[in-house]
Backbone bond lengths (Angstrom), bond angles and torsions (degrees), N, CA, C in turn:
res aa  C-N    CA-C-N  psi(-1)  N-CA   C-N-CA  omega(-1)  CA-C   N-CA-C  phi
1 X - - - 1.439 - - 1.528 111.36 -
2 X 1.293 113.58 -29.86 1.627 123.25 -162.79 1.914 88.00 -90.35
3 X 1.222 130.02 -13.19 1.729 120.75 175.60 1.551 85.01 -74.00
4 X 1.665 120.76 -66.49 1.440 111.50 -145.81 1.577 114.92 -70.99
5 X 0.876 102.64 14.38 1.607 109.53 -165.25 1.829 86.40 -106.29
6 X 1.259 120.79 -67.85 1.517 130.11 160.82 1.657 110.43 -24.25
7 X 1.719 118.95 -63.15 1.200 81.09 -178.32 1.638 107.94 -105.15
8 X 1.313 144.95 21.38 1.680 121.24 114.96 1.124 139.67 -7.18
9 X 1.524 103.97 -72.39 1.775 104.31 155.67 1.323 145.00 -48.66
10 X 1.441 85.92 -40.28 1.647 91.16 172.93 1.505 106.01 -69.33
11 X 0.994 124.71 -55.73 2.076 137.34 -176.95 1.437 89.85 -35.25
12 X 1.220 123.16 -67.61 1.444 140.60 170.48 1.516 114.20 -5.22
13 X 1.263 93.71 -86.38 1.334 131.32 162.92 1.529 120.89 -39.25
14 X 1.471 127.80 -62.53 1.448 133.45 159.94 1.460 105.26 -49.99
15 X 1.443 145.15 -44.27 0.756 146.32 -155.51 1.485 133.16 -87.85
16 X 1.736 115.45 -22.26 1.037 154.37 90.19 1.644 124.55 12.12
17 X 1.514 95.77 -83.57 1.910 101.01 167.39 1.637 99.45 -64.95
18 X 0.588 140.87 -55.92 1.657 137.20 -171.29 1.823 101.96 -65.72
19 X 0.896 139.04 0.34 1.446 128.42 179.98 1.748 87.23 -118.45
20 X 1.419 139.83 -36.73 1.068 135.36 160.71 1.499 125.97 -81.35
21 X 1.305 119.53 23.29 1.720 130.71 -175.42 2.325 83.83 -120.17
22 X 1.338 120.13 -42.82 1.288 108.95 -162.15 1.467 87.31 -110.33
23 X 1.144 138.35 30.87 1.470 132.49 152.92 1.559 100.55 -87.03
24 X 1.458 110.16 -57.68 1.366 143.71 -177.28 1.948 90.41 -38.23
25 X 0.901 109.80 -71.34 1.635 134.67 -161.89 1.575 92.01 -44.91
26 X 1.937 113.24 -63.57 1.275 131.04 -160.51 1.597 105.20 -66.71
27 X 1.486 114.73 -11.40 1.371 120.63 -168.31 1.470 100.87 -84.70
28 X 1.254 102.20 -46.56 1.667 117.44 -142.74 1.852 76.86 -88.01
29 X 1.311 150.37 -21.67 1.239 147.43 -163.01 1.463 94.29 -92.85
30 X 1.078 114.12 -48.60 1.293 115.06 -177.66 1.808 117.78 -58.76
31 X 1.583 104.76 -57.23 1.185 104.41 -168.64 1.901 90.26 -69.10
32 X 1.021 163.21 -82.03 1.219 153.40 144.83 1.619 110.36 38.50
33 X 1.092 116.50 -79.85 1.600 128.14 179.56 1.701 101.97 -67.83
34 X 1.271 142.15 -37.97 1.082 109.18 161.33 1.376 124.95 -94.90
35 X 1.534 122.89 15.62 1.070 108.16 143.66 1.830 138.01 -83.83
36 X 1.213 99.52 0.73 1.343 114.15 -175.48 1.405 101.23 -102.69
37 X 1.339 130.94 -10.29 1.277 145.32 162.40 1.777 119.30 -73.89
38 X 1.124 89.93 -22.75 1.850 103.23 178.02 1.576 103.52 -88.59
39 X 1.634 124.44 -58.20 0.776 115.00 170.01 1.896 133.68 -53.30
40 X 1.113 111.37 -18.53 1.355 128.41 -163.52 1.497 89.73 -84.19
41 X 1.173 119.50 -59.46 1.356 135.15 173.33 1.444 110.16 -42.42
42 X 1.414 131.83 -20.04 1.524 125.16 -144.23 1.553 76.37 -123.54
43 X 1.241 133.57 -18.74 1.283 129.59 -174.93 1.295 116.43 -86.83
44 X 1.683 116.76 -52.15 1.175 121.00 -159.52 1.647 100.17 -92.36
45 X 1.399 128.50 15.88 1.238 116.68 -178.42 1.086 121.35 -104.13
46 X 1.780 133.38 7.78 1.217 131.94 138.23 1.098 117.30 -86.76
47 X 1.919 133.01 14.27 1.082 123.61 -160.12 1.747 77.84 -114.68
48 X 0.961 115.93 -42.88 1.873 111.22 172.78 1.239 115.88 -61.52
49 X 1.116 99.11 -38.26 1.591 102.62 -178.34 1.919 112.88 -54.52
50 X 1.363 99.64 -49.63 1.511 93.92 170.56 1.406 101.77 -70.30
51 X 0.488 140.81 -35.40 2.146 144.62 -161.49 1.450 85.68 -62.73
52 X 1.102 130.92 -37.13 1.855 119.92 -162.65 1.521 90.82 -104.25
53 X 1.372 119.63 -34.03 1.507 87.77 170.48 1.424 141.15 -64.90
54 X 1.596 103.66 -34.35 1.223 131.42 161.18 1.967 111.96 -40.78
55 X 0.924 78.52 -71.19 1.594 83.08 162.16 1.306 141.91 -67.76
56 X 1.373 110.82 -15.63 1.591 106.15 158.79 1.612 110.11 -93.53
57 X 1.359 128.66 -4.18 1.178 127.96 157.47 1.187 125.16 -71.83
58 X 1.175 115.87 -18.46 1.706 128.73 173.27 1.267 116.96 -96.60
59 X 1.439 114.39 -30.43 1.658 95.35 167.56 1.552 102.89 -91.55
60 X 1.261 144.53 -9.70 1.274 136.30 170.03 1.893 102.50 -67.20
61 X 1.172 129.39 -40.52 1.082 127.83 157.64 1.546 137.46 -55.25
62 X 1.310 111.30 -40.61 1.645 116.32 173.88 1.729 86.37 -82.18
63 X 1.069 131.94 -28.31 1.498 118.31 -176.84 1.777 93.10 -44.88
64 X 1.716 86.92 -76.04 2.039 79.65 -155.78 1.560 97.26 -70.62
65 X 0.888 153.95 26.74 1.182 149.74 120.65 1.629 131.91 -21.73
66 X 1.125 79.18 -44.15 1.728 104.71 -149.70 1.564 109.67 -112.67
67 X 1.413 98.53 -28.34 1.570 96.90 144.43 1.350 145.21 -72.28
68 X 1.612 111.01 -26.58 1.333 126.90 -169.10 1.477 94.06 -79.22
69 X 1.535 130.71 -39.85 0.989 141.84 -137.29 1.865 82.88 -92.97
70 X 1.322 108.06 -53.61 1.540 108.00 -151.70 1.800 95.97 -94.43
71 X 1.123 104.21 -11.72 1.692 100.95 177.08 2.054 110.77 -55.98
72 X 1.280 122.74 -27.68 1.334 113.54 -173.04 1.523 102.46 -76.34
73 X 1.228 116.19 -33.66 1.654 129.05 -162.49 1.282 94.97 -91.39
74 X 1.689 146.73 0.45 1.162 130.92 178.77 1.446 86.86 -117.54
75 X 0.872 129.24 -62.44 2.060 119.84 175.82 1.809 102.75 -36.51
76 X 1.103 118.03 -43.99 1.296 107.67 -167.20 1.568 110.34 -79.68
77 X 1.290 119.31 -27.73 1.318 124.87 153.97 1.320 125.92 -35.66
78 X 1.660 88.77 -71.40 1.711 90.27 -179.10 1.436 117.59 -74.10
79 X 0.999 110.10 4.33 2.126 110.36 171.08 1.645 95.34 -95.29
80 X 1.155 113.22 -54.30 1.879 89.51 174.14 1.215 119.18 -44.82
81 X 1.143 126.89 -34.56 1.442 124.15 -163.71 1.652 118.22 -95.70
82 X 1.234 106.57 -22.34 1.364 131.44 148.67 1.973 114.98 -43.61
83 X 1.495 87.42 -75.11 1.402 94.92 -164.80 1.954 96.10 -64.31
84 X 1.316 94.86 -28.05 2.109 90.87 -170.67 1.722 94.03 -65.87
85 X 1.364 123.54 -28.77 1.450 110.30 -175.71 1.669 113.35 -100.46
86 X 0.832 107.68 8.59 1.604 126.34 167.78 1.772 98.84 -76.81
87 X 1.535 109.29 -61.39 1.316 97.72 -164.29 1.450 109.02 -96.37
88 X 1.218 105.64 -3.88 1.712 97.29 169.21 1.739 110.38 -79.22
89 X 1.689 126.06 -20.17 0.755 121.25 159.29 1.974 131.58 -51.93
90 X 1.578 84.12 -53.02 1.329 106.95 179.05 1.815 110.91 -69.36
91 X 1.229 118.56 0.87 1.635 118.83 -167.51 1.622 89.38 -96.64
92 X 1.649 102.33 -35.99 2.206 99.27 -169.15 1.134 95.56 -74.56
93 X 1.485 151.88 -0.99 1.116 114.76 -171.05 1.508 115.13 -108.22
């Protein structure tokens, strides 16, 4: 009885170092990945930084684009709809 009790403890014991060997592991992985997360970060943030400028130059561009383009087709819109309520006015009376 006095062996199985001996190696209990010991199992115990091994078992113990092994839940504090992959804490250890999960720590050191962790602090690892967010340090490689800081750096990644320290890199790609003049590389976004142009990426959004780039891109607010392009939609400031398709903007007036897209007005010049769509300005004849929105005047002509609103004069049909003009002149259609002009004469639907002028039809009730």
């Amino acid at each position: 009885m006095v062996d199985l009790a001996r190696w209990r403890d010991a199992a115990l014991i091994l078992l113990a170092l092994e839940a504090l060997l992959l804490g250890l592991l999960l720590a050191a992985a962790t602090y690892l990945g967010l340090r490689g997360v800081l750096r990644l970060q320290e890199r790609a943030r003049p590389v976004l930084s142009k990426g959004r400028i780039y891109a607010r130059q392009i939609r400031e561009i398709t903007r007036r684009i897209m007005s010049v383009v769509t300005a004849p087709f929105v005047w002509l819109q609103s004069t049909i709809a003009g002149l259609r309520r002009t004469l639907a006015t002028l039809g009730r009376r």
